[in-house]
C-alpha positions as CSV (number, residue, x, y, z in Angstrom):
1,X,-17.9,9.9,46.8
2,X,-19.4,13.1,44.9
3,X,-22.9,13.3,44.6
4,X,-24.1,13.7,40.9
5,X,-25.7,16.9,40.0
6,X,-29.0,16.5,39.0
7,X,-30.1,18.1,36.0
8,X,-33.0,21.3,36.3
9,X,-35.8,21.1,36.9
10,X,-37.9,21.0,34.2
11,X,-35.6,20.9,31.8
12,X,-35.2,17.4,30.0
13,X,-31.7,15.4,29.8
14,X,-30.3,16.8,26.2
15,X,-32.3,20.2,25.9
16,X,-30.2,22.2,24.3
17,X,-32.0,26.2,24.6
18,X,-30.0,27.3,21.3
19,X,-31.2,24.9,19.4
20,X,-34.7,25.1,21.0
21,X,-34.9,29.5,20.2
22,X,-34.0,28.4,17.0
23,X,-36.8,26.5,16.3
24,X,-39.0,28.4,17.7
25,X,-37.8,31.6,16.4
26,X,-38.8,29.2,12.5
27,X,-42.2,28.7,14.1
28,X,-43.0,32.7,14.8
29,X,-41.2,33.5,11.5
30,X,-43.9,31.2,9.9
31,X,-47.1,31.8,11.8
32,X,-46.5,35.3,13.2
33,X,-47.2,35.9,17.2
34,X,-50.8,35.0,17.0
35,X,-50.5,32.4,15.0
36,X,-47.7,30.7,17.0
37,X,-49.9,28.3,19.3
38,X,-47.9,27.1,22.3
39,X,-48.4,23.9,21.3
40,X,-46.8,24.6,18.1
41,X,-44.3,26.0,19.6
42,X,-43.8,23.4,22.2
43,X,-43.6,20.4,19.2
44,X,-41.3,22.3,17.7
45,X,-39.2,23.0,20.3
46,X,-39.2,19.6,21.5
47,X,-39.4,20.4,24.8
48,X,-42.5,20.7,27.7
49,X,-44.1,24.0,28.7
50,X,-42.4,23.5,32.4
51,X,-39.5,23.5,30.2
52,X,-40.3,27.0,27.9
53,X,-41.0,28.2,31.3
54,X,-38.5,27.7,33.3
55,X,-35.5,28.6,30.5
56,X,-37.4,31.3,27.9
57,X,-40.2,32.3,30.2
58,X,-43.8,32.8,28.7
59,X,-44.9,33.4,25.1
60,X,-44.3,37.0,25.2
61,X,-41.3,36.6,26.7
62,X,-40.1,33.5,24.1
63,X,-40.8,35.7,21.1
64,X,-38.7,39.1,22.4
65,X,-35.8,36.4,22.6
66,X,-36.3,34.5,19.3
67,X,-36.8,38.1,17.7
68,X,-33.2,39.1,19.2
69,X,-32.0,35.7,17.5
70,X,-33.3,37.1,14.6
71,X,-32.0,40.5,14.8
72,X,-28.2,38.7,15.6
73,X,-28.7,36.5,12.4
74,X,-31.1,36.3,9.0
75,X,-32.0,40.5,10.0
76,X,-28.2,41.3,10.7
77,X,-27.7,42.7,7.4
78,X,-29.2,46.3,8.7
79,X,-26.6,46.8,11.1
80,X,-23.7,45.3,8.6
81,X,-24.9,47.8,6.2
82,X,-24.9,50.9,7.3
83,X,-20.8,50.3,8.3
84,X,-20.4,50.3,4.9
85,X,-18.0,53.6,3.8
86,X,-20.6,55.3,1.1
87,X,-24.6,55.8,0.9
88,X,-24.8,53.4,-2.3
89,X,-22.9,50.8,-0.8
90,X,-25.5,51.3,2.6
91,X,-28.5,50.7,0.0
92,X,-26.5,47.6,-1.6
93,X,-26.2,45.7,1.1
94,X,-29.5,46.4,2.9
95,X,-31.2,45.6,-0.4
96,X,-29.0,42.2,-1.1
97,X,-29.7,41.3,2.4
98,X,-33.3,42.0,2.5
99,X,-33.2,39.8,0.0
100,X,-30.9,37.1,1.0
101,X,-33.0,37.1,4.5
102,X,-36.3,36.6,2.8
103,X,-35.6,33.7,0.7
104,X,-33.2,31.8,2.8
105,X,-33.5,27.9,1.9
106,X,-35.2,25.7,4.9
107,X,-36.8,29.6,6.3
108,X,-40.1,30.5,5.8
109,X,-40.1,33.2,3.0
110,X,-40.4,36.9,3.7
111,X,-39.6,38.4,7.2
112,X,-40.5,38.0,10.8
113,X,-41.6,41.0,11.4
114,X,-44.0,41.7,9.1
115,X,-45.8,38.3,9.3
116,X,-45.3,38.7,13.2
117,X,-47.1,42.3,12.7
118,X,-50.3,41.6,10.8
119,X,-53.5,42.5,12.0
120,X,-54.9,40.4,14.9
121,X,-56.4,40.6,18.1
122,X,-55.6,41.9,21.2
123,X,-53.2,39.9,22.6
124,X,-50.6,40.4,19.9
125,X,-51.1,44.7,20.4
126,X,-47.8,44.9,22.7
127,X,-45.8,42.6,19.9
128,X,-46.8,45.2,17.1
129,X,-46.0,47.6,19.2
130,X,-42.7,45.6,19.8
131,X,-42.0,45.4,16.2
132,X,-43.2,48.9,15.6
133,X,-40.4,50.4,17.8
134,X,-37.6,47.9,16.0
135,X,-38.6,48.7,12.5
136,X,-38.4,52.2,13.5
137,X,-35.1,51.9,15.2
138,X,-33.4,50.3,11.6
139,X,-34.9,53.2,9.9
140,X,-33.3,56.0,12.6
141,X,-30.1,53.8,11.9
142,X,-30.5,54.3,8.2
143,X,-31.3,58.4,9.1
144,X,-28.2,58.8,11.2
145,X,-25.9,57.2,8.3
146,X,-27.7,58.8,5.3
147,X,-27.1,62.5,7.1
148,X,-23.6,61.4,7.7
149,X,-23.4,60.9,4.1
150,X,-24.7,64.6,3.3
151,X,-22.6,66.0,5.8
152,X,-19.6,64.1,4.0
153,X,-20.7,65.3,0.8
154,X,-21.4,61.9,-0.7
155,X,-25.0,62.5,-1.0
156,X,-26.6,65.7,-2.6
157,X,-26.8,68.9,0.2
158,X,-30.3,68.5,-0.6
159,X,-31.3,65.2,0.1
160,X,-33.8,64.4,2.7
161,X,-32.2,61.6,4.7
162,X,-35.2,60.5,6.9
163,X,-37.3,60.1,3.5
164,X,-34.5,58.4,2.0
165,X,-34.5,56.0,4.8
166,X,-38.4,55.3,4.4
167,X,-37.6,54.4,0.8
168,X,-35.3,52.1,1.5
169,X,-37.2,50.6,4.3
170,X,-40.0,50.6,2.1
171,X,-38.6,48.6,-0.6
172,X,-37.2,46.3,2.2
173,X,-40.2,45.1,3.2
174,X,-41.6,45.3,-0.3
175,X,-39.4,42.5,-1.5
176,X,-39.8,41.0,2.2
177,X,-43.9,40.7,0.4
178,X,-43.5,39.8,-2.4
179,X,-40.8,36.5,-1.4
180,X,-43.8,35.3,1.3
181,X,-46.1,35.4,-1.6
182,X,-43.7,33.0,-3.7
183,X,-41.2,35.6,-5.8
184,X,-37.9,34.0,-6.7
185,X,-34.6,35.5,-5.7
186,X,-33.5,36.2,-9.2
187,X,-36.7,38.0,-9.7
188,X,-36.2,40.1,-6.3
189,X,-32.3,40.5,-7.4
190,X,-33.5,41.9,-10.7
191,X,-35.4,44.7,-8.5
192,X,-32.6,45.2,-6.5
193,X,-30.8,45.7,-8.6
194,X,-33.1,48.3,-10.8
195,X,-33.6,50.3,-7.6
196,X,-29.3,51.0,-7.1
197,X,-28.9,51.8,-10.7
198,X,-31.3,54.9,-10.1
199,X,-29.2,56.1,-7.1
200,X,-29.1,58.4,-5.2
201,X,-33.4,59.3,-5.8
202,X,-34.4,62.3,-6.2
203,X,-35.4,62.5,-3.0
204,X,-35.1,66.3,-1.6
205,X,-35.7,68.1,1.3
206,X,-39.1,70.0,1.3
């Protein structure tokens, strides 16, 4: 007769780890790193710290995956973007997704890692510095694709592409603000929508 297998241990009969990163990714969205008690995290999570432990390791560790899960999902619109085939059609859907990502219904409003990246103490300096280096790698992304398109000729020779990035990354997390401190998405659509009927900016190399 076969011998059950016993479940892990640790781990209680039903987790399920997706559902779990999930929830706590909601919980770091919310509260930032800081913020994020374990406890919190742990309620949420439904699960015991023997549990976070043994399947997402410790806090540090819990965040770096439920930023990933992030990255893969409400954030993905950075990487779907800059596929698209023309500079204005980059912008649009970086823009509509900033959007769309910051006002999700049953998310917290704005984006994980700006609320993840406000000022606190020292325990939260290697997450900034984290979030720092993934910010910067959408922008290089944005770079790389924006020079393409000056190469192509479907931006001005002149345009500065690294500046252009920083202005759309800047708006980004602009509407990013303003959707944590209660804007509608009609209202951030509007400015959206403003910002591509002015494109390409006038935004030249020095």
């Amino acid at each position: 007769m076969a011998t059950q297998k016993s479940a892990p241990v640790g781990r209680p009969r039903g987790f399920d780890a997706d559902e779990a990163l999930e929830k706590a990714m909601r919980v770091f969205w919310q509260n930032g790193y800081e913020g994020a008690s374990l406890p919190d995290l742990l309620t949420a999570m439904g699960i015991s710290r023997t549990s976070m432990y043994a399947t997402f390791g410790n806090k540090e560790e819990l965040f770096r995956k439920a930023l990933a899960r992030y990255a893969d999902g409400p954030a993905s619109y950075g990487a779907e973007a800059v596929v698209e085939p023309t500079a204005r059609e980059v912008a649009t859907v970086f823009l509509h997704g900033a959007v769309r990502s910051a006002t999700l219904p049953g998310y917290p409003t704005g984006c994980l890692s700006l609320r993840a990246s406000l000022i606190g103490g020292e325990d939260g300096q290697i997450i900034r510095g984290l979030l720092a280096d993934w910010r910067d790698e959408t922008s290089t992304m944005l770079r790389k694709r924006f020079q393409r398109a000056v190469d192509e000729g479907d931006l001005p020779a002149e345009t500065d592409p690294a500046l252009l990035a920083r202005y759309v990354m800047t708006v980004g997390n602009g509407i990013a603000v303003q959707a944590a401190g209660g804007a509608p998405r009609d209202d951030l659509q509007l400015i959206t929508d403003a910002v591509l009927q002015s494109w390409p900016p006038a935004l030249a190399r020095p």
